[in-house]
mmCIF file as gemmi writes it, N, C-alpha and C atoms, coordinates in Angstrom:
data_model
loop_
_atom_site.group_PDB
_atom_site.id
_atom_site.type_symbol
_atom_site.label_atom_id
_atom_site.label_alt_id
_atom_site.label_comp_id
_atom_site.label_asym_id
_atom_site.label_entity_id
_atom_site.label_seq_id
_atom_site.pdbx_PDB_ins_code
_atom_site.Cartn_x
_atom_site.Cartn_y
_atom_site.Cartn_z
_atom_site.occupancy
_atom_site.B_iso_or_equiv
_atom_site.pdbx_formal_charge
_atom_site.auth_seq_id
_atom_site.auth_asym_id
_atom_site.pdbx_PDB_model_num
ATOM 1 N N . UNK Axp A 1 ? -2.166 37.373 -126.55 1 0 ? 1 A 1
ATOM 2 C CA . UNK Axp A 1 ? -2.491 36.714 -125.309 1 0 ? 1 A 1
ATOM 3 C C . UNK Axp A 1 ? -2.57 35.196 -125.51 1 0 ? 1 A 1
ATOM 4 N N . UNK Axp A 2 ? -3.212 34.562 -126.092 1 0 ? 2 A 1
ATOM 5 C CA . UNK Axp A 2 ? -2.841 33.504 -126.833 1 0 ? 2 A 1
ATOM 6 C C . UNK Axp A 2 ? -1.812 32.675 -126.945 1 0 ? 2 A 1
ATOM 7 N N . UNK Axp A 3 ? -1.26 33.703 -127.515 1 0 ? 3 A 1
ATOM 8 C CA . UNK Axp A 3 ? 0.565 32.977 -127.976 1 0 ? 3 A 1
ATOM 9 C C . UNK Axp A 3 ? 1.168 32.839 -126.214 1 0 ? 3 A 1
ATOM 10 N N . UNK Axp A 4 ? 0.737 33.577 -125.464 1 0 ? 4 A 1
ATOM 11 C CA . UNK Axp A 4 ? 1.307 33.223 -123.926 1 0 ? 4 A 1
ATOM 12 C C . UNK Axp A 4 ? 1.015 32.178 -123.265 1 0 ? 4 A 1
ATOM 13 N N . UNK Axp A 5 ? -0.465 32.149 -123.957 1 0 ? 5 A 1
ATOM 14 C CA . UNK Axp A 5 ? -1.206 30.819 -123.003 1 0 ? 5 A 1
ATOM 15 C C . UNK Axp A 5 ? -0.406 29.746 -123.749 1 0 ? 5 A 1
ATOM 16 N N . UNK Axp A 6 ? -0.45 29.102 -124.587 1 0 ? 6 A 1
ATOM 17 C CA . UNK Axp A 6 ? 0.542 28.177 -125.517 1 0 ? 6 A 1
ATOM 18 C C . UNK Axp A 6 ? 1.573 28.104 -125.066 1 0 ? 6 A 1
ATOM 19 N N . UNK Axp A 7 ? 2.386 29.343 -124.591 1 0 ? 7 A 1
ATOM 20 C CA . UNK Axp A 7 ? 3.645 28.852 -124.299 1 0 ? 7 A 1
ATOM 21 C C . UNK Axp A 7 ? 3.668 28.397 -123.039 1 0 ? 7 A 1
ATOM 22 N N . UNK Axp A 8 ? 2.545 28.902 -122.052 1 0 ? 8 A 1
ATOM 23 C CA . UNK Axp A 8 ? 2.644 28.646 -120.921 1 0 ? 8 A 1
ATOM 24 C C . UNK Axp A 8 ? 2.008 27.027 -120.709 1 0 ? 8 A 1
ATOM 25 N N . UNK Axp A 9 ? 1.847 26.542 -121.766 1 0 ? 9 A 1
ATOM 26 C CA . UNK Axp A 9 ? 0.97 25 -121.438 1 0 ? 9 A 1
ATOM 27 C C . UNK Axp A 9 ? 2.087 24.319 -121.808 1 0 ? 9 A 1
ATOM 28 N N . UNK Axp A 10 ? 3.018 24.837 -122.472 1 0 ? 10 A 1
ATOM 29 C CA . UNK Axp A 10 ? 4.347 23.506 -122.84 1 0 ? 10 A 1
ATOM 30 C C . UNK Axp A 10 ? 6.061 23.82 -122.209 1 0 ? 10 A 1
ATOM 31 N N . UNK Axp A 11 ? 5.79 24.814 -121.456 1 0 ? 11 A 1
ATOM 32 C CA . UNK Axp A 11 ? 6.667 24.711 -120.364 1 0 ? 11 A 1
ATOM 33 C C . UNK Axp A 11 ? 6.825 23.936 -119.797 1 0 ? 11 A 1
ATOM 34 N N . UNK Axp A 12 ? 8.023 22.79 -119.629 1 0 ? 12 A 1
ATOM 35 C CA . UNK Axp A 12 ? 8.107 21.916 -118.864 1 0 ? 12 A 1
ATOM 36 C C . UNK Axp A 12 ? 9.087 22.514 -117.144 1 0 ? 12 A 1
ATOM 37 N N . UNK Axp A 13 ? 9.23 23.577 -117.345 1 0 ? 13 A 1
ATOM 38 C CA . UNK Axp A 13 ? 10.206 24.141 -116.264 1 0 ? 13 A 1
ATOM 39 C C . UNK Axp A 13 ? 8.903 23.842 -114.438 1 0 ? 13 A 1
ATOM 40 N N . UNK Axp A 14 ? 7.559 23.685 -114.952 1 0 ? 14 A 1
ATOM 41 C CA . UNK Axp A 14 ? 7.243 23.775 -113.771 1 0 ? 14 A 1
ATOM 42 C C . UNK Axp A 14 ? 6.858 22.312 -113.025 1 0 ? 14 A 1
ATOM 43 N N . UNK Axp A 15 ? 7.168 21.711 -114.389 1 0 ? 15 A 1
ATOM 44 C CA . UNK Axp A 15 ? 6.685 20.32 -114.227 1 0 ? 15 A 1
ATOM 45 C C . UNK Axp A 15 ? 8.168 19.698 -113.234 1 0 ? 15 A 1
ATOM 46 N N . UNK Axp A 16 ? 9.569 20.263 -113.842 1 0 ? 16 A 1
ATOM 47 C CA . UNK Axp A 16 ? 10.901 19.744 -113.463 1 0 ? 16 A 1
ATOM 48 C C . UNK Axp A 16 ? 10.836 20.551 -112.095 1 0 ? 16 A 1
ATOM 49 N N . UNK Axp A 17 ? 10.615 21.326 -111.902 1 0 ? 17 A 1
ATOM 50 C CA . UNK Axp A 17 ? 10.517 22.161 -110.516 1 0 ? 17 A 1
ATOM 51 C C . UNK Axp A 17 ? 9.718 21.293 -109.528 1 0 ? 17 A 1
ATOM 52 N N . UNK Axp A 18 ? 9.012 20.607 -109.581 1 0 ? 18 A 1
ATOM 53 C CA . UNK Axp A 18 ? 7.967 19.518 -108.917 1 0 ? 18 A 1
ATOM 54 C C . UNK Axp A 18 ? 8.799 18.365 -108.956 1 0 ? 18 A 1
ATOM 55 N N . UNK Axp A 19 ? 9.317 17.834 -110.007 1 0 ? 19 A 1
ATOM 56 C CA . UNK Axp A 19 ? 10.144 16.358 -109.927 1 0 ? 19 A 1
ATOM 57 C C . UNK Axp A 19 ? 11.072 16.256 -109.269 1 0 ? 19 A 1
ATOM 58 N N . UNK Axp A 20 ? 11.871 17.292 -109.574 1 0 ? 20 A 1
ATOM 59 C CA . UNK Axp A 20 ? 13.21 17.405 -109.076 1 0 ? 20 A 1
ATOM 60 C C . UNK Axp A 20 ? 12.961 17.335 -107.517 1 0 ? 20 A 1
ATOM 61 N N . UNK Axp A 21 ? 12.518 18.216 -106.718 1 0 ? 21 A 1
ATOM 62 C CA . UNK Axp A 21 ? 12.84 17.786 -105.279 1 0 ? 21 A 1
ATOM 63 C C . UNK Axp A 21 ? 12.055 16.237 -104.813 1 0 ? 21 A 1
ATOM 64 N N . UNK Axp A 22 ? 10.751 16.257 -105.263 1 0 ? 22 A 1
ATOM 65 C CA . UNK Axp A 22 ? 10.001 14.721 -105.055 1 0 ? 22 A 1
ATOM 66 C C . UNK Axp A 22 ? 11.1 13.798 -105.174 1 0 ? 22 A 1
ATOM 67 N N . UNK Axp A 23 ? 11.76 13.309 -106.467 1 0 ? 23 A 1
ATOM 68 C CA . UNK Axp A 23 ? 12.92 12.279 -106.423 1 0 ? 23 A 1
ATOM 69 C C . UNK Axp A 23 ? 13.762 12.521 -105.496 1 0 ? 23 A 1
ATOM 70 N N . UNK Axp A 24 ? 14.4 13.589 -104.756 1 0 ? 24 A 1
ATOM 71 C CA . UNK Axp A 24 ? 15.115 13.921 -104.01 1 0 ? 24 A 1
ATOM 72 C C . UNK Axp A 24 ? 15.002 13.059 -102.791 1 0 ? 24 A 1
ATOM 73 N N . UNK Axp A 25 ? 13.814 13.993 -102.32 1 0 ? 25 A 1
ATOM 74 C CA . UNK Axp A 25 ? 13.3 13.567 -101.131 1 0 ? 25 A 1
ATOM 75 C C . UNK Axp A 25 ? 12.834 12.17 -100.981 1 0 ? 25 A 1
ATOM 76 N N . UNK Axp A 26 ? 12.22 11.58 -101.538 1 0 ? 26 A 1
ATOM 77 C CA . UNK Axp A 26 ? 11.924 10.321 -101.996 1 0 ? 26 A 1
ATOM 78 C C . UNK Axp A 26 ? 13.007 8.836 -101.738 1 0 ? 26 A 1
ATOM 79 N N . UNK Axp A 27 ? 14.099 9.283 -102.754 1 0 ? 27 A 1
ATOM 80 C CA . UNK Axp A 27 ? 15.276 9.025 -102.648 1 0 ? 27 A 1
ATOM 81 C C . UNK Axp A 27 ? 15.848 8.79 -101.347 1 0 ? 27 A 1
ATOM 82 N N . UNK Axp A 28 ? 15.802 10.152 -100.584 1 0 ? 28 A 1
ATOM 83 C CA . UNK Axp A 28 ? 16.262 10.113 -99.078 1 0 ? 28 A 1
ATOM 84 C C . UNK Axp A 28 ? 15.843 9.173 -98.411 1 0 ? 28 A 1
ATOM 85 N N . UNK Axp A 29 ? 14.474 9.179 -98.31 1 0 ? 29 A 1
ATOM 86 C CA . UNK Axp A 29 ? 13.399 8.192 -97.325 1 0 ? 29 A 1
ATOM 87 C C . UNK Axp A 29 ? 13.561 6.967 -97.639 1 0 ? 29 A 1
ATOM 88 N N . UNK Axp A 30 ? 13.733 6.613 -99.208 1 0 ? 30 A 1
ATOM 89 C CA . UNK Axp A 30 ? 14.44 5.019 -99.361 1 0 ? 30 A 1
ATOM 90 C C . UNK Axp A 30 ? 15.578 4.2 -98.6 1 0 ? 30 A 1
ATOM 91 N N . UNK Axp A 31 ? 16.54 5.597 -98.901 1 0 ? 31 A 1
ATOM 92 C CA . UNK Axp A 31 ? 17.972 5.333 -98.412 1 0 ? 31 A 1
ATOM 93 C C . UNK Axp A 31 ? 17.985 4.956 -97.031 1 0 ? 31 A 1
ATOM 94 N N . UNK Axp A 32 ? 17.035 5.804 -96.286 1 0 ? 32 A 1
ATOM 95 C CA . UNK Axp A 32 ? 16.85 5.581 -94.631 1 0 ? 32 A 1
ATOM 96 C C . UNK Axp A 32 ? 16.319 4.385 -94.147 1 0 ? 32 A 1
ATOM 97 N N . UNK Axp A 33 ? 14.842 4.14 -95.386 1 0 ? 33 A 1
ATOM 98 C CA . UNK Axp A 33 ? 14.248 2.554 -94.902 1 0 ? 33 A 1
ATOM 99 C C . UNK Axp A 33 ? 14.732 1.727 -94.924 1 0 ? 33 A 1
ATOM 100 N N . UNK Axp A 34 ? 15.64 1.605 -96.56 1 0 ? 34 A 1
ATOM 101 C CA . UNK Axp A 34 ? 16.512 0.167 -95.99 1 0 ? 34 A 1
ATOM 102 C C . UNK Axp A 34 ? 17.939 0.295 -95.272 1 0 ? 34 A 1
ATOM 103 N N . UNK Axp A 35 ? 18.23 1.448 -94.946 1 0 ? 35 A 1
ATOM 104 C CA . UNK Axp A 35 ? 19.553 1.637 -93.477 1 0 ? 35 A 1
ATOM 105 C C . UNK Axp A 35 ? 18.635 1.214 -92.651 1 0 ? 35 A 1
ATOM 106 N N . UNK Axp A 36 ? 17.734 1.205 -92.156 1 0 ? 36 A 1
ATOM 107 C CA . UNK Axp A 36 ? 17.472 0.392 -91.013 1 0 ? 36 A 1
ATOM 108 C C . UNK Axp A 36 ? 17.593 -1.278 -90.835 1 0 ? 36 A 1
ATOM 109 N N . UNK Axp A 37 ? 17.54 -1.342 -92.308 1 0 ? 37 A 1
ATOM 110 C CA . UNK Axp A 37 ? 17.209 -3.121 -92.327 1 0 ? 37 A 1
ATOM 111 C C . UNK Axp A 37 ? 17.939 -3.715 -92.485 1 0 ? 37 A 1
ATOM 112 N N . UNK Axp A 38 ? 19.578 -2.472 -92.62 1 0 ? 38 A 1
ATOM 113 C CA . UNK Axp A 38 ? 20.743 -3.296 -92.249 1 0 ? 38 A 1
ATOM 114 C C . UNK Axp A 38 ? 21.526 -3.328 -94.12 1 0 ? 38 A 1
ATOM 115 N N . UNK Axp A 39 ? 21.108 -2.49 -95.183 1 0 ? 39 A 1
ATOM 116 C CA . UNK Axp A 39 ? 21.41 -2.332 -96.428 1 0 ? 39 A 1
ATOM 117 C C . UNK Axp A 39 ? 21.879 -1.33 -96.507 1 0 ? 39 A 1
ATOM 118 N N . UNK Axp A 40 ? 22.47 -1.097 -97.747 1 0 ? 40 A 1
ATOM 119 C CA . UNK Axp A 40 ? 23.554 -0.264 -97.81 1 0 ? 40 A 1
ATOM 120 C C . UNK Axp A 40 ? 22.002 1.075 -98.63 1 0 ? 40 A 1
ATOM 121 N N . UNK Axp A 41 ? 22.56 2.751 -98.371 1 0 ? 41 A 1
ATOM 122 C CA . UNK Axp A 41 ? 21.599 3.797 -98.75 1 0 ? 41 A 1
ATOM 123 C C . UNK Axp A 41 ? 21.127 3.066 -100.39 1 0 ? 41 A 1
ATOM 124 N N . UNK Axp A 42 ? 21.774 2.756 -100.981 1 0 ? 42 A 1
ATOM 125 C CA . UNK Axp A 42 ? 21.674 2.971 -102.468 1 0 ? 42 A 1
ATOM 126 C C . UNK Axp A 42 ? 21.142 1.843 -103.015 1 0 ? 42 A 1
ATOM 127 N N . UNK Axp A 43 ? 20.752 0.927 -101.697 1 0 ? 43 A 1
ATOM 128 C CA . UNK Axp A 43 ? 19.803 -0.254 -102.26 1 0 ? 43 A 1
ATOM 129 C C . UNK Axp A 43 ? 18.392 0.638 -102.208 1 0 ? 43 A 1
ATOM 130 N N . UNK Axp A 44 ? 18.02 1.591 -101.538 1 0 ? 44 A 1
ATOM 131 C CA . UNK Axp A 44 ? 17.252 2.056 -101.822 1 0 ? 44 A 1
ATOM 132 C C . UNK Axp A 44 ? 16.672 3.321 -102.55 1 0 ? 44 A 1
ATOM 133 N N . UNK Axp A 45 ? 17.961 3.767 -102.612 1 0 ? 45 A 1
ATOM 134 C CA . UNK Axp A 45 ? 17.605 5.087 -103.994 1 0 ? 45 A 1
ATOM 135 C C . UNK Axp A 45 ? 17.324 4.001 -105.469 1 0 ? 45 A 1
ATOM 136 N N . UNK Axp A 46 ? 18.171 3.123 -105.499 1 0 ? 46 A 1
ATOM 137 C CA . UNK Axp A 46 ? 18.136 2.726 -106.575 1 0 ? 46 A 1
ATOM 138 C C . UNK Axp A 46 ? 16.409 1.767 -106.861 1 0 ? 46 A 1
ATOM 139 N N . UNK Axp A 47 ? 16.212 1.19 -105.67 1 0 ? 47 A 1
ATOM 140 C CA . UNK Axp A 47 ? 14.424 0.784 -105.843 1 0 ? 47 A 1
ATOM 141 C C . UNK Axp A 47 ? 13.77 1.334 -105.744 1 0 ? 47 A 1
ATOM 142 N N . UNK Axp A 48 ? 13.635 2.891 -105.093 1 0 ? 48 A 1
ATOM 143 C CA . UNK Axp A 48 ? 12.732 4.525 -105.683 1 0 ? 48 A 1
ATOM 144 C C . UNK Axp A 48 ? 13.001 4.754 -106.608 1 0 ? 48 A 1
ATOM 145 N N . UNK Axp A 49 ? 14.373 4.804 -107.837 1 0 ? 49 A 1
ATOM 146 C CA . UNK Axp A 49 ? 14.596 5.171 -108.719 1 0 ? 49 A 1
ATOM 147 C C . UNK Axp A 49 ? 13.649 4.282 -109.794 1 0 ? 49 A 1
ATOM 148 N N . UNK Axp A 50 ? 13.802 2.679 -109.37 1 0 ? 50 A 1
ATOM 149 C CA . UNK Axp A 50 ? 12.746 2.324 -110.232 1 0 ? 50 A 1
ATOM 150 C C . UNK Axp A 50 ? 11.453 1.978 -110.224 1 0 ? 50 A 1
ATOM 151 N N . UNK Axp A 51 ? 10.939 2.176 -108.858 1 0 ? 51 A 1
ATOM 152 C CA . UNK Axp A 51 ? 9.642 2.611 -109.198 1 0 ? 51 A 1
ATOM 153 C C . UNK Axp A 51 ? 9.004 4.329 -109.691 1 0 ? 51 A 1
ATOM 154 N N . UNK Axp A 52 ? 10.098 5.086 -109.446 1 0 ? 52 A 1
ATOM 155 C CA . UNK Axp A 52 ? 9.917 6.154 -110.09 1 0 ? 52 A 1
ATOM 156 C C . UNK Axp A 52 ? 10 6.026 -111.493 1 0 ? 52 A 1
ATOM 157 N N . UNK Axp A 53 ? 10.564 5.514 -112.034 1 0 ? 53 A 1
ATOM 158 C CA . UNK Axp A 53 ? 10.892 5.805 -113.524 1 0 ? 53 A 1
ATOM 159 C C . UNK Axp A 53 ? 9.615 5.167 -114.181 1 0 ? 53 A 1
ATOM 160 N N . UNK Axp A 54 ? 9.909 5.374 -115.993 1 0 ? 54 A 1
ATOM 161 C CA . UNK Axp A 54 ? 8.648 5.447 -116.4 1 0 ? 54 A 1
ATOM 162 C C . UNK Axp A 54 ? 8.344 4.046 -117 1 0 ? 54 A 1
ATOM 163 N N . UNK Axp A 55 ? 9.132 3.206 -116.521 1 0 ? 55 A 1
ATOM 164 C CA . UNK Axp A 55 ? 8.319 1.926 -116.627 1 0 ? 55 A 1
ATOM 165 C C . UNK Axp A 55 ? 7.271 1.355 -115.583 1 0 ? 55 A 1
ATOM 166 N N . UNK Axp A 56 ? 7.692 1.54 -114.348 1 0 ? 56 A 1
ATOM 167 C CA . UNK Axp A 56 ? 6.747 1.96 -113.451 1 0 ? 56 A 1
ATOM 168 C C . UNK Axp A 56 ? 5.255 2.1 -113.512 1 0 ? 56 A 1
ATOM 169 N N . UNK Axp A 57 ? 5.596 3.523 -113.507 1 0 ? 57 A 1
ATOM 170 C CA . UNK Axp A 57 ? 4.623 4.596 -113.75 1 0 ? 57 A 1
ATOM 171 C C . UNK Axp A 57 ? 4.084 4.4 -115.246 1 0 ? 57 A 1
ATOM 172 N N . UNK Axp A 58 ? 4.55 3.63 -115.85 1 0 ? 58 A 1
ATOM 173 C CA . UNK Axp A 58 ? 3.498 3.682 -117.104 1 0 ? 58 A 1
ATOM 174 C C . UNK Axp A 58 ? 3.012 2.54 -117.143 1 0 ? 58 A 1
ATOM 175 N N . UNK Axp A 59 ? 3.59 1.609 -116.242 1 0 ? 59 A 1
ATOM 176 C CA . UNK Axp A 59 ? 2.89 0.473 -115.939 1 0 ? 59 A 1
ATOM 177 C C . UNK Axp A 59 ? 1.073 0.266 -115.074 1 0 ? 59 A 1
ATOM 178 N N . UNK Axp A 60 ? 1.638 1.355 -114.285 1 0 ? 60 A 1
ATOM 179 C CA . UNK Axp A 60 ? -0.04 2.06 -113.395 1 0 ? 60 A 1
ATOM 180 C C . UNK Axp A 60 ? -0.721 2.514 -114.399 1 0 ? 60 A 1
């Protein structure tokens, strides 16, 4: 029982199951904010992308 709990604490499959759509979606809502302001989608995936990433976030 043990050996399950262990494996079950270093599974990263549930952690990527959580990231994966967040960046997604995330992504989307960027792309939309700055289409309104007259920028192209990927000025704003690409400034979610880096406040997502882990310079960012390891900066907080």
């Amino acid at each position: 029982m043990a050996a399950a709990a262990a494996a079950a604490a270093t599974d990263p499959l549930p952690d990527l199951l959580i990231a994966v759509p967040a960046v997604i979606l995330l992504c989307a809502l960027g792309a939309r904010l700055v289409r309104r302001a007259g920028q192209p989608p990927v000025v704003g995936e690409i400034a979610v992308g880096l406040l997502l990433g882990p310079s960012f976030l390891g900066w907080l």
